[in-house]
N, C-alpha and C positions, 0 to 999 in steps of 0.2 A: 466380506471379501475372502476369497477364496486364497489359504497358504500352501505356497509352490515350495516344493524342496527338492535341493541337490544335494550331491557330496560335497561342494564347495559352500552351499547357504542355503538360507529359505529366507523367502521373500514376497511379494505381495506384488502383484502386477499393475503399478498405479502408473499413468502416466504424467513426466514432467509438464513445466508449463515455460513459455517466456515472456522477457519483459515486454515485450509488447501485446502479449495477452494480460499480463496482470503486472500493471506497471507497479504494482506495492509489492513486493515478495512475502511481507508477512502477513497480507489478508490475501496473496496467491496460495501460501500454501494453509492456510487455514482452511480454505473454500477449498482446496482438491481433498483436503481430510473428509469436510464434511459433503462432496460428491460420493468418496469414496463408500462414505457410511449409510449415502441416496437421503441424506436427509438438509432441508433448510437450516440456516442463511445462505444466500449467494454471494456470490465474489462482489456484487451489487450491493447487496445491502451492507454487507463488511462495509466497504469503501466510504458508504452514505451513514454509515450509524457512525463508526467512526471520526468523520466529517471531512476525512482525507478526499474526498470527491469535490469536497467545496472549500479547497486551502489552496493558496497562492502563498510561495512564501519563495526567497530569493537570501545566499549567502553574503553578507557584506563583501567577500569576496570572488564570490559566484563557485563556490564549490559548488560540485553536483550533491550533495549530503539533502542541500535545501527541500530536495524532490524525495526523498526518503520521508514516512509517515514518521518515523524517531524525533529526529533532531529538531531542535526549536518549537514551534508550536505541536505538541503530540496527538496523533491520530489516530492512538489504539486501545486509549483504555473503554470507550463506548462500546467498541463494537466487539473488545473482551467480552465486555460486560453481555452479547447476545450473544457469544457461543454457549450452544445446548448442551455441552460436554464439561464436565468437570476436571482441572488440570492439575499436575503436579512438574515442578519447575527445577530445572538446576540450574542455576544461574553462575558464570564462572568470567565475568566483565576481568581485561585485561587489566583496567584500570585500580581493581582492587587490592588488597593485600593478599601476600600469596594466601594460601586454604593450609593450615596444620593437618588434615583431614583427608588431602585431595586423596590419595591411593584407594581410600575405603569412598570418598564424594563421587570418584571414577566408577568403581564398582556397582555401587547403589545406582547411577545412571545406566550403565550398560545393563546391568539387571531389569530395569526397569525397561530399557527400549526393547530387549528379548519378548517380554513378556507381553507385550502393546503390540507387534508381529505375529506373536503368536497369538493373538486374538483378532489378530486382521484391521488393527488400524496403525495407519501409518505415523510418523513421529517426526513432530515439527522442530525443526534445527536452526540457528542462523548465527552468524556475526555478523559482520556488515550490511547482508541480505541474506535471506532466507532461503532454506530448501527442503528437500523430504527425506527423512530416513525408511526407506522402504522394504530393506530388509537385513540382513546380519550372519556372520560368521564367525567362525571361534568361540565357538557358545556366547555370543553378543559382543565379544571384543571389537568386531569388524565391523562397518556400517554398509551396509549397499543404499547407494543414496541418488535422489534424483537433483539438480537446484538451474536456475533459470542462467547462472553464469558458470554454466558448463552446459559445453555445446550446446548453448541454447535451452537447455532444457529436456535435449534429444532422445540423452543415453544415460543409463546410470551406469554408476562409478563407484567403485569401493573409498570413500571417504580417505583412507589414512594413504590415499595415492594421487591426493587431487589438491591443488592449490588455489590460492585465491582467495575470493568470498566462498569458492566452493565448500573448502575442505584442509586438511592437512593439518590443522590447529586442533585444539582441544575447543569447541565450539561456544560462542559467547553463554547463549543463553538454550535448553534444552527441555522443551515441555511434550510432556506426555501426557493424552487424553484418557482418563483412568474409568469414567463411565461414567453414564448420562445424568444428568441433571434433574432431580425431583422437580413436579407441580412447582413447590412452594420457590426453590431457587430460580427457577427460569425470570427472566425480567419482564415483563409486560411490553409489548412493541411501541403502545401510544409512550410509551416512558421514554424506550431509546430513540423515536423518533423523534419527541422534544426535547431530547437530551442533544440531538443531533444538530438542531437549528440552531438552539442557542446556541452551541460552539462552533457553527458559521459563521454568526452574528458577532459573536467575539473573535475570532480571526479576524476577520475583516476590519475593525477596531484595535485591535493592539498594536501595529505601528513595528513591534520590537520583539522579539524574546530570544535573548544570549545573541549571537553574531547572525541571527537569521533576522529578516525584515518580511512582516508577515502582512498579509491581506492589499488592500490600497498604499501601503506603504512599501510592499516589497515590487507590486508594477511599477511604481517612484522609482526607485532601485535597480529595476534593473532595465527601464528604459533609459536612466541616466547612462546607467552603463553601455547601452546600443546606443545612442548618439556618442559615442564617444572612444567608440573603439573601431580597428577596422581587422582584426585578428579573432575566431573563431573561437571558443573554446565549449568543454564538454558539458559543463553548469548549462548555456544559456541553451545547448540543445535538447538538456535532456529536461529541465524545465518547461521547455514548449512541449515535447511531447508530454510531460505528465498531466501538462493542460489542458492539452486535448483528450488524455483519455480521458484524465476525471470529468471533466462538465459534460464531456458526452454523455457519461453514465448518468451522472448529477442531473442532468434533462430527463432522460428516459423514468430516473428512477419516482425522482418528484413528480412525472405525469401521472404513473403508477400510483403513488400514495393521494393522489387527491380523489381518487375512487374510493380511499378507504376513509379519508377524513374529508366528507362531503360539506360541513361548515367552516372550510376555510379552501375548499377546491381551488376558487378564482385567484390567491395569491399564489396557491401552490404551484397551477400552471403558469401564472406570468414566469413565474422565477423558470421554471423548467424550461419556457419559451427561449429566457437569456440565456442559459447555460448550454440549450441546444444550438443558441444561433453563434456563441463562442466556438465552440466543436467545425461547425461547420465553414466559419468564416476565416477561421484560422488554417483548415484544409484544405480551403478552396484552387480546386487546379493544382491541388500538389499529391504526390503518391504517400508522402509520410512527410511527419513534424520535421526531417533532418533534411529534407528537400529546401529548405531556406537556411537552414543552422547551420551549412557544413560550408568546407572550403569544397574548390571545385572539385572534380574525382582525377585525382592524378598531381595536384600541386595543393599548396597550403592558401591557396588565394581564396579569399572570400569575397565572391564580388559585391559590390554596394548594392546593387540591384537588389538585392538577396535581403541582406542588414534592412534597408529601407522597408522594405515590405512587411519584415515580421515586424519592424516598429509599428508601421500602420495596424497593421493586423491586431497589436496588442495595446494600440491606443482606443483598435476599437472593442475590444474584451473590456477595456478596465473598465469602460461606460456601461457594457450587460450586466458585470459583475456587482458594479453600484446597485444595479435597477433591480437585480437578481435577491440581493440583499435585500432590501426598502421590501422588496414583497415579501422576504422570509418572515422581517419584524413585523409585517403584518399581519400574517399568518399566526406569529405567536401572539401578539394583542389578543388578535380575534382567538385564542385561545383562552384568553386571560392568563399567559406564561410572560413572565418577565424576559426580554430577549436579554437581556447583559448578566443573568443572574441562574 
């Protein structure tokens, strides 16, 4: 990647992404790193190694959190585990005790992001949600940054001027891609692949993890919750859309891999088959997931019509999603891979 410089910064010409292209923001900007860099995995495979492509999970109290790959059941250390790049991290969770260190922990990360710029690859940031540090000022002091919840992902923004998930904070966690990955590190695909199943197979089985309700237990959850309400809110919209993106993907990508593992093709495609026909049944005659989620455009009303139909809709998910599953475990069987282990 070619670096651009002014009087005011130099910077790297990447473009943002949004949440509706890359409903995870932390395998959204992993994957524009690694476009940036022209080399694989894709936003695809993230998602699917992961297994964030194949979780359904729902907050006891319908926070939107549920829909983040973080919280409750985790969807990112697999498909860590496939980035080709080797990282170094600063981690600075509000949650912890302050740092004795911070002035010089500051230093060492702004250093470190200068010099990631100036080698042309861009620098993964996030708290809540993720964005890009694209490029910098003040000899690194400054951040020029892209992220999906500023304007969309449109424009970038000098970081210590933007708020939100954007920006403005001292940022949770901060990794920098230090340089590629020897032969012997890189992971094996059949590895993250079946590393990927069985933590479908286990989502879908746990019922529980911390205030999230996850797999068959979290559709339980949160169709109780649509029978039961008649007031919209942001959890139960932004959960349908991440359902529909993931099993979209989750279809396309499993069709894809049963070319490559031709002794279990037949379960692979069933499953693909369900997760495509959740994608599609769940969009059917509508422009976007919020087309049933929302109140009407101009008042807080939600009409039943509305409620009623994403019930159906997701009554009849939770039946792909079984059938989707029974063919993963079979898949792994016929691997001879234990699915729950």
């Amino acid at each position: 990647m070619s670096v651009q410089q002014s009087a005011e910064r130099v910077w790297l010409d990447v473009p943002g992404f949004h949440a509706a292209e890359y409903a995870s923001s932390v395998h959204g900007a992993q994957a524009r790193i690694l476009e940036t860099l022209g080399i694989p995995p894709t936003y695809d495979d993230l998602i699917c190694y992961g297994a964030f492509a194949f979780r359904v999970q729902a907050h006891e109290e319908m926070c939107p959190s549920a829909g983040h790959p973080a919280p409750g059941f985790m969807c990112i250390e697999n498909s860590n585990r496939a980035l080709p790049w080797r990282e170094q991290s600063y981690f600075a969770f509000p949650w912890d005790a302050p740092r004795e260190d911070q002035v010089a922990f500051e230093a060492d990360a702004c250093a470190a992001i200068k010099d990631s710029i100036d080698r042309g690859v861009p620098v993964h940031y996030g708290s809540e949600e993720d964005g890009l540090i694209i490029g910098y000022g003040g000899a690194g002091r400054r951040w020029w940054c892209v992220h999906p919840y500023h304007q969309n992902g449109r424009e970038a923004f000098w970081f210590d001027e933007a708020s939100g998930f954007a920006g403005g904070k001292w940022p949770w966690g901060i990794n920098v891609w230090t340089a590629p990955k020897t032969a012997e590190e890189l992971v094996p695909a059949r590895e993250l692949f079946t590393a990927a199943l069985r933590q479908a197979v286990a989502m879908w089985h746990t019922e529980k993890c911390g205030a999230y309700a996850v797999g068959e237990a979290a559709y339980a959850h949160w169709l109780t919750w649509l029978r039961g309400t008649e007031t919209p809110c942001q959890g139960n919209g932004w959960y349908f859309d991440v359902l529909i993106h993931s099993r979209r993907i989750a279809g396309r990508w499993l069709a894809q891999r049963a070319d490559d593992y031709p002794e279990i093709a037949a379960p692979l495609r069933e499953a693909a088959a369900h997760y495509t026909d959740i994608a599609e049944e769940c969009m059917d005659e509508i422009g976007c997931a919020w087309d049933l989620t929302s109140a009407a455009k101009g008042t807080n009303e939600w009409p039943t019509r509305l409620r009623l139909e994403e019930i159906a809709r997701l009554e009849s998910a939770v039946v792909h999603d079984r059938a989707a599953i029974a063919a993963l475990e079979r898949a792994l069987a016929e691997l001879g891979t234990d699915s729950r282990g």
